[in-house]
C-alpha positions in Angstrom: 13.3 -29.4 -24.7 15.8 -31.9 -24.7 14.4 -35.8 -26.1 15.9 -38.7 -26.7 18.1 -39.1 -29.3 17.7 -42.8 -30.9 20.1 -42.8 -33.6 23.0 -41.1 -31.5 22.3 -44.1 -29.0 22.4 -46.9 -31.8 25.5 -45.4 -32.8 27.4 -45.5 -30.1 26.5 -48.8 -29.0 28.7 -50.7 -30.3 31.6 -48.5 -28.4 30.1 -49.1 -25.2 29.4 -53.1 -25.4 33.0 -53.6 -23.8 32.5 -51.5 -21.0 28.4 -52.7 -20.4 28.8 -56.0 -18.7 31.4 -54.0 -15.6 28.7 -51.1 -15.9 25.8 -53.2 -15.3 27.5 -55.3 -12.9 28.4 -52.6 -10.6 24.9 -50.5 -11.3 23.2 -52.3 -8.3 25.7 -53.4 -5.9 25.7 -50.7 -3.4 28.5 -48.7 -5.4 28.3 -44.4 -5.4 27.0 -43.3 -8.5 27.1 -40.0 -9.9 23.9 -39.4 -12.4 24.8 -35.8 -14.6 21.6 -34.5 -15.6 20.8 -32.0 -18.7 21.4 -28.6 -16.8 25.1 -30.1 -15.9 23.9 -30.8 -12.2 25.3 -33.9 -10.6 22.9 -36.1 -8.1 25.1 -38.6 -6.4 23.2 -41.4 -4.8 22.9 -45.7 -4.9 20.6 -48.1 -5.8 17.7 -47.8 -3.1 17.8 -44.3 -3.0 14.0 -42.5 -2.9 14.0 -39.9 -5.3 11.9 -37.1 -7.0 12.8 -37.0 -10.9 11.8 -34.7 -13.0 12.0 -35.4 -16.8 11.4 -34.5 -20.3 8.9 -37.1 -22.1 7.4 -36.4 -25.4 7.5 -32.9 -24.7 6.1 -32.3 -21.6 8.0 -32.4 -18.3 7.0 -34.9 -15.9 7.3 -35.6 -11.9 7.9 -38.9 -10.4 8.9 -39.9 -6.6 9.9 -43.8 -6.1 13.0 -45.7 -5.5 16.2 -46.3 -8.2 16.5 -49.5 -8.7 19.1 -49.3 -11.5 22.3 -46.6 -12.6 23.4 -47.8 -15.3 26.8 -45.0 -16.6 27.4 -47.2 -19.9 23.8 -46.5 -21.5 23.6 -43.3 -19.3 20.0 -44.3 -17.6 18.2 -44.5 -14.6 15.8 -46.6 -13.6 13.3 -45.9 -10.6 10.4 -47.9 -9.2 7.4 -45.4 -8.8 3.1 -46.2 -8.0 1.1 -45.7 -10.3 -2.2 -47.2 -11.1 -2.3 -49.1 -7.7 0.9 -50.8 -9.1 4.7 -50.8 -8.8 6.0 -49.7 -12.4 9.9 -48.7 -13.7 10.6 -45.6 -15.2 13.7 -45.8 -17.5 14.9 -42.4 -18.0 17.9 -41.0 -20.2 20.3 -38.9 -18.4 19.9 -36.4 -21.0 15.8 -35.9 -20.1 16.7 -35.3 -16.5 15.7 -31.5 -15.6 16.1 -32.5 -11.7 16.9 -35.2 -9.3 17.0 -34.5 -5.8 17.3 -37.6 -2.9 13.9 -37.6 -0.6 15.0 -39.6 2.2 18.6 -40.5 3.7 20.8 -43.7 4.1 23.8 -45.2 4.0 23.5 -45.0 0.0 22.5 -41.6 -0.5 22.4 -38.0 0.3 20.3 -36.8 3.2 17.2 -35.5 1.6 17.5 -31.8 0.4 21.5 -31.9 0.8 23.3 -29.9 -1.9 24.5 -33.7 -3.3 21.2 -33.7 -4.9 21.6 -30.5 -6.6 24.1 -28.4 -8.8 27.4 -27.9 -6.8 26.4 -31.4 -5.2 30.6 -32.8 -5.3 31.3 -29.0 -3.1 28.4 -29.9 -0.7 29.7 -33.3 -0.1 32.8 -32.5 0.8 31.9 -29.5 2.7 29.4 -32.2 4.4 32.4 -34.4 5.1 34.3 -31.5 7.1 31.5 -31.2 9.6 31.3 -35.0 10.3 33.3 -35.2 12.9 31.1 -33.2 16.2 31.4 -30.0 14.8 28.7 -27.8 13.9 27.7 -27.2 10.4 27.4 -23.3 9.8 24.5 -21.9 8.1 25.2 -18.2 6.7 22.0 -16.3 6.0 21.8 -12.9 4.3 18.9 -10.4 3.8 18.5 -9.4 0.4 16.4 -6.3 0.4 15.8 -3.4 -1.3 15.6 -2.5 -5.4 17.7 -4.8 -7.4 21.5 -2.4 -8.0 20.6 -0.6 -4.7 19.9 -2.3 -1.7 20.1 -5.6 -3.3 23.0 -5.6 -4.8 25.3 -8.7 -6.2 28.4 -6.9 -4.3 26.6 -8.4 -1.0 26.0 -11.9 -2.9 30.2 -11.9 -3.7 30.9 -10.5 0.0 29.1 -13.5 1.8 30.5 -16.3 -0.8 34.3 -15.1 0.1 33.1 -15.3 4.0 31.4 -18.7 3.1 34.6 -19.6 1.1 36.6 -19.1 4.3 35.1 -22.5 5.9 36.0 -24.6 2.6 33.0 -26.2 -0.3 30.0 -27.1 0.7 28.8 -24.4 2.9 25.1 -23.2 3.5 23.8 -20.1 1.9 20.5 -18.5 2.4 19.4 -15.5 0.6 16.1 -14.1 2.1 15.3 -12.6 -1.1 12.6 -9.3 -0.2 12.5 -7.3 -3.2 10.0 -5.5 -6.2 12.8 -5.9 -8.8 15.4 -3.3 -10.7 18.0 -3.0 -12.5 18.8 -5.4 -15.5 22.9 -4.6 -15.2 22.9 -6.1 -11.6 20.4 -8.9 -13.0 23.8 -9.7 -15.4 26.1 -9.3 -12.7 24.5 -11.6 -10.2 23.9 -14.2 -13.3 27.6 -14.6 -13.3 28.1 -14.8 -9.4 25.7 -16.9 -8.4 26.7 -19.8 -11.0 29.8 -19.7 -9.8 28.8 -20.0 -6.4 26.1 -22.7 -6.4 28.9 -24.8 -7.7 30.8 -24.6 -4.3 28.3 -24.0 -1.9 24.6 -25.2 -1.4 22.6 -21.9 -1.8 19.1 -21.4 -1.1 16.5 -18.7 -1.7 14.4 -17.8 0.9 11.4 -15.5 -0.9 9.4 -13.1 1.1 9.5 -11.4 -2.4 11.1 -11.5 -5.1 9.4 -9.6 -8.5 11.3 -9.4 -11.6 15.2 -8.8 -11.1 14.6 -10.8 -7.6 12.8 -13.6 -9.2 15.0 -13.6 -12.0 18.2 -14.3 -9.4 16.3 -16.8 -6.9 15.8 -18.8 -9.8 19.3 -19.4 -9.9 19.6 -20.9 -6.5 20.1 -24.9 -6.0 16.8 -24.7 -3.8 13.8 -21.9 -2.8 11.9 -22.2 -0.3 8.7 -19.5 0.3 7.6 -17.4 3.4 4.2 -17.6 3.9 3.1 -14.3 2.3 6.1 -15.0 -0.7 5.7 -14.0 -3.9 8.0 -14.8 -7.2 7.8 -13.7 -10.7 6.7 -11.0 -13.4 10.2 -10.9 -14.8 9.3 -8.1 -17.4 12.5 -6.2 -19.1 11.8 -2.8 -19.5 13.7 -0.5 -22.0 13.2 3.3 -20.5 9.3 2.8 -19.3 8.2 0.4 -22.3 8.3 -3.3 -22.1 10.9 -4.9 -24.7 9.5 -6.4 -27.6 11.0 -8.6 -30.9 14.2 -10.8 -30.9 15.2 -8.8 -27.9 12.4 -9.9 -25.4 13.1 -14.0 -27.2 16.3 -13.5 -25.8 15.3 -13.0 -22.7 12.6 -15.3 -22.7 15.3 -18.0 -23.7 17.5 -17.0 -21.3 15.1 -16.7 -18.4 14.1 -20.2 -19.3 17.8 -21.7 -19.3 18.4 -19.9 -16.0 15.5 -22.1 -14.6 16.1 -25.5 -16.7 20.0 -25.5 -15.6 18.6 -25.2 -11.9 17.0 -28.6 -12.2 13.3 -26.8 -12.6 11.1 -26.4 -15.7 12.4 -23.8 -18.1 8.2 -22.8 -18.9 8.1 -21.8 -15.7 10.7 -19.2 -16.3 9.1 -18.3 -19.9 5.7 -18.0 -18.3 7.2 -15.2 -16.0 8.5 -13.0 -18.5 5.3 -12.2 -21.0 2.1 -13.1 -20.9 2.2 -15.0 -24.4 4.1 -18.3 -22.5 1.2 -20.1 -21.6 1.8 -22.8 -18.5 -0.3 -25.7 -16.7 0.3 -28.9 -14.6 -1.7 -32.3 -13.6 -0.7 -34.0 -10.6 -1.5 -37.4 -10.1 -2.7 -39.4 -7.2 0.8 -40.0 -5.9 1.0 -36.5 -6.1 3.7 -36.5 -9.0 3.7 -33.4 -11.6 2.9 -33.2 -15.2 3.9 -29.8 -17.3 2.5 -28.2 -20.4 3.3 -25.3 -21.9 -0.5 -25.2 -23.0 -3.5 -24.7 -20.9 -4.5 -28.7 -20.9 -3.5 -29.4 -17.5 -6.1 -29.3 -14.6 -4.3 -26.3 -12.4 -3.7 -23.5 -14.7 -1.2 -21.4 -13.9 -0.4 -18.7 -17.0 -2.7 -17.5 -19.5 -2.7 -14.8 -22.0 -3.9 -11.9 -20.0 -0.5 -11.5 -17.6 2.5 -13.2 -16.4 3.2 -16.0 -14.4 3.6 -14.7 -10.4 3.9 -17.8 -8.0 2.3 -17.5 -4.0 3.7 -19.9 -1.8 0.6 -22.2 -1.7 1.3 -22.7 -5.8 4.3 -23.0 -5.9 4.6 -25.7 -2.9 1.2 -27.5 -5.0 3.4 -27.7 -8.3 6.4 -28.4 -6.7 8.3 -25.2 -7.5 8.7 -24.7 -4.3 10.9 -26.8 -2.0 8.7 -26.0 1.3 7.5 -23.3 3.2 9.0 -21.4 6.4 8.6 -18.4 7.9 11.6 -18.5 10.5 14.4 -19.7 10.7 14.1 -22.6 12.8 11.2 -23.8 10.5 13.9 -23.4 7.6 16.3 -25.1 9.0 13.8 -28.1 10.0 12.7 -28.3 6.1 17.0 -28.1 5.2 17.1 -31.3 7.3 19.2 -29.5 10.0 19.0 -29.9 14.4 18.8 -26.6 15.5 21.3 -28.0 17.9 23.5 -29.2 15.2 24.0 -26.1 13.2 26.3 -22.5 14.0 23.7 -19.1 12.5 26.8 -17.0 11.4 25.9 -13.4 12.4 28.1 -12.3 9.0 25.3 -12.5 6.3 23.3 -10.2 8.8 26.3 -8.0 9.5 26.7 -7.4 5.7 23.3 -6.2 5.0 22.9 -3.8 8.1 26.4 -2.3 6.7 24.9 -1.6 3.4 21.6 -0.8 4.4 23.3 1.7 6.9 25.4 3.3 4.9 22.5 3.0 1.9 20.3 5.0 4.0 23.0 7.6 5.6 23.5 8.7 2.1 20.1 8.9 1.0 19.7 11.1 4.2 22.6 13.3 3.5 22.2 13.9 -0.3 19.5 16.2 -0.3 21.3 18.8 2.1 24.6 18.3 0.1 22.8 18.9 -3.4 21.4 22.5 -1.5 25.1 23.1 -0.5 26.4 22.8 -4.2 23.9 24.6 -5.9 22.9 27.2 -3.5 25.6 27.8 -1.0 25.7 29.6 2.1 27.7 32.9 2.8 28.1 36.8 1.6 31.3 36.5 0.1 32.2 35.1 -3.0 35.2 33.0 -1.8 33.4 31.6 0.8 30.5 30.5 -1.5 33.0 28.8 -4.1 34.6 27.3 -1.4 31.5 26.1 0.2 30.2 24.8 -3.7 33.9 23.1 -3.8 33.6 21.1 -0.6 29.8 19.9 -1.6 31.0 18.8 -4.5 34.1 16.7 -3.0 31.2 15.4 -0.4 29.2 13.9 -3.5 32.7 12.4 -4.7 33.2 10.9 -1.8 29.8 9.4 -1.9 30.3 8.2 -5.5 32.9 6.1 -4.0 31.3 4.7 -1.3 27.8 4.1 -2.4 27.0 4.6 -6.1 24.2 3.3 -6.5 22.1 5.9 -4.1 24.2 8.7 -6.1 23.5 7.2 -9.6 20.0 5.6 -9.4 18.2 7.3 -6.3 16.3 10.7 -6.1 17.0 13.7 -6.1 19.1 13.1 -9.0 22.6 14.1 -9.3 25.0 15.1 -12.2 27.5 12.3 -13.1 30.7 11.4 -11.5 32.6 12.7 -14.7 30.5 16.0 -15.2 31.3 16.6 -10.9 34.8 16.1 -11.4 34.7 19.0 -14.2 32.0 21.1 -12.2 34.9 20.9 -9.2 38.0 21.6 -11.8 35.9 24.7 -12.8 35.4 25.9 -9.5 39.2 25.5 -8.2 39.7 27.5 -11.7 37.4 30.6 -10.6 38.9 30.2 -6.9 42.1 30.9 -8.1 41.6 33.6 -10.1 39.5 35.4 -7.4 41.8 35.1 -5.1 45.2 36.2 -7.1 43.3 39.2 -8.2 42.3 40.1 -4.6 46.1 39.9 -4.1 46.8 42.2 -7.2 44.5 44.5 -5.9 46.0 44.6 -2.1 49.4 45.1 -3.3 
């Protein structure tokens, strides 16, 4: 956990004494600030500005809500006016212990509460923000994402609806409604790539009916997730064949499930807790409703002990503030994204995406079985019309290599590679040919 470093801020001091008095002068006169926080996430936002912050003190992470009262960008700190004790205190916090900061309430000096400008890709929201000013709706893309991670959820999807959301310029919205047991740890890398990419441009959101292991792993990369009533998120075990991955290879993934979270503004424990059951993970919350962390079992509401793996319900996760609200439609989504129903386009292309996929996903799983009878058994009485009738299953299950991959490679009944087809179908042309040029012989 990142603390505060006293000697690297002594030493630089002296550097920054001809900037401070402009710094401080400007901190609290009205003036856009940007505040870049430890993940690399930007919040932009003025003095007056009601905020959530949450931040790394003395090793635990801790959650306040109140009002900045100072930016200053020389000393690279914050200062917000929170309750506490029945009194009006100020938090001074270092840039560098900033996990998350995300605007609560809109003005004329800060982003509309929830708004991507309080998250990672904040400067793409903004502008995307900006382009919709002017009358014209503001155009929400939503996606299903269902199915086993590398099969029906796949990260192709994920890159299909950020080029469609691309079309419209930065700053677009982007719901995943994540509904998925988990998979394949090859997608998992795939999708890591994509979606940090893409929460850089666009404000993307998960929305988690549920999302276990490879689907938790990717809504935790999402600028904000939001729960359905019966959601469920976590048990991000790796698996190696049918065994759970153990030594320097499951601290890898521990450490990187953890960074994925921390870099999305939320507590990397979190993430640790979900992988094994080691991780342990509790939280206080005070009277004002503002969330401690431990990664020990001190805290009043205990969330992951020894025994298994951290898996969040939406009445948790919205108590610990994992959660940025619950919804189980769309129109109670978009009243939690701050958005008129009125005011906002539904694109019908997220949906138009999945019910291609999941079309074709479930022609082919349909079709297989007969096609894999065809190639190993096939009809007729005569030897050329069985080779020929094994030649054109085996082109079929080409074709379907090509056009959906995953149901060929990772769905039963099994099938032999694309490489071992291609020979199987050499080999067949081979004895075709040969029949038929001694048939010939023979007629001549």
């Amino acid at each position: 956990m990142a603390g505060f470093n006293r000697s690297s801020i002594v030493h630089k001091l002296g550097a920054l004494c001809l900037g401070a008095t402009l710094a401080l002068a400007t901190a609290g006169t009205g003036f856009a600030a940007d505040v870049k926080m430890s993940g690399g996430a930007v919040w932009k936002g003025d003095v007056g500005a009601r905020v959530r912050l949450v931040y790394a003190l003395a090793g635990k992470e801790v959650t306040v809500e109140g009002d900045v009262s100072k930016i200053d960008s020389a000393l690279k700190v914050v200062k917000v006016k929170v309750a506490e004790g029945g009194k009006t205190v100020e938090k001074t916090v270092f840039w560098s212990d900033i996990r998350k900061m995300e605007t609560l309430s809109g003005d004329a000096k800060s982003a509309p509460a929830g708004t991507a400008a309080s998250k990672p890709g904040a400067t793409a929201a903004a502008s995307g923000a900006t382009a919709n000013a002017a009358g014209k709706k503001k155009t929400v893309f939503i996606m299903p994402w269902e199915g086993t991670v590398g099969v029906g959820a796949r990260h192709d999807e994920i890159e299909k609806i950020w080029k469609e959301a691309d079309k419209l310029g930065p700053g677009q919205i982007i719901v995943l409604e994540v509904i998925s047991p988990g998979g394949l740890v090859i997608e998992g890398d795939k999708i890591d790539e994509t979606l940090n990419a893409m929460k850089k441009e666009h404000r993307v959101i998960a929305w988690i009916k549920e999302a276990i292991s490879a689907a938790a792993f990717t809504s935790l990369h999402c600028n904000e997730i939001y729960f359905q009533r019966v959601g469920t998120l976590g048990a991000i075990t790796m698996f190696a064949g049918t065994k759970s991955i153990e030594g320097a290879e499951l601290e890898a993934w521990v450490k990187k499930v953890g960074d994925v979270a921390q870099e999305s503004g939320r507590s990397r424990w979190i993430g640790e807790a979900m992988v094994t059951n080691a991780p342990l993970l509790s939280y206080d919350k005070d009277e004002n409703g503002n969330v401690t962390w431990y990664n020990t079992l001190e805290g009043k509401h205990k969330l992951s002990d020894e025994i298994q793996n951290l898996t969040l319900n939406a009445d948790t996760a919205l108590d610990c503030k994992f959660s940025d609200g619950t919804a189980d439609n769309v129109d109670e989504l978009l009243a939690l994204l701050h958005l008129k129903k009125d005011e906002v386009e539904i694109s019908p292309i997220g949906y138009k995406i999945y019910k291609d996929w999941q079309t074709l996903l479930k022609t082919c799983l349909e079709k297989k079985p007969q096609i894999l009878r065809d190639a190993m058994n096939p009809g007729g009485l005569d030897e050329v019309v069985q080779i020929s009738n094994r030649i054109k299953a085996v082109k079929q299950l080409l074709e379907w290599y090509d056009k959906c991959l995953p149901c060929l490679m990772y769905e039963q009944p099994s099938v032999p590679p694309k490489e071992e087809l291609e020979k199987i179908l050499k080999d067949l042309k081979r004895q075709l040919a040969e029949i038929q040029k001694q048939r010939r012989e023979q007629g001549s």
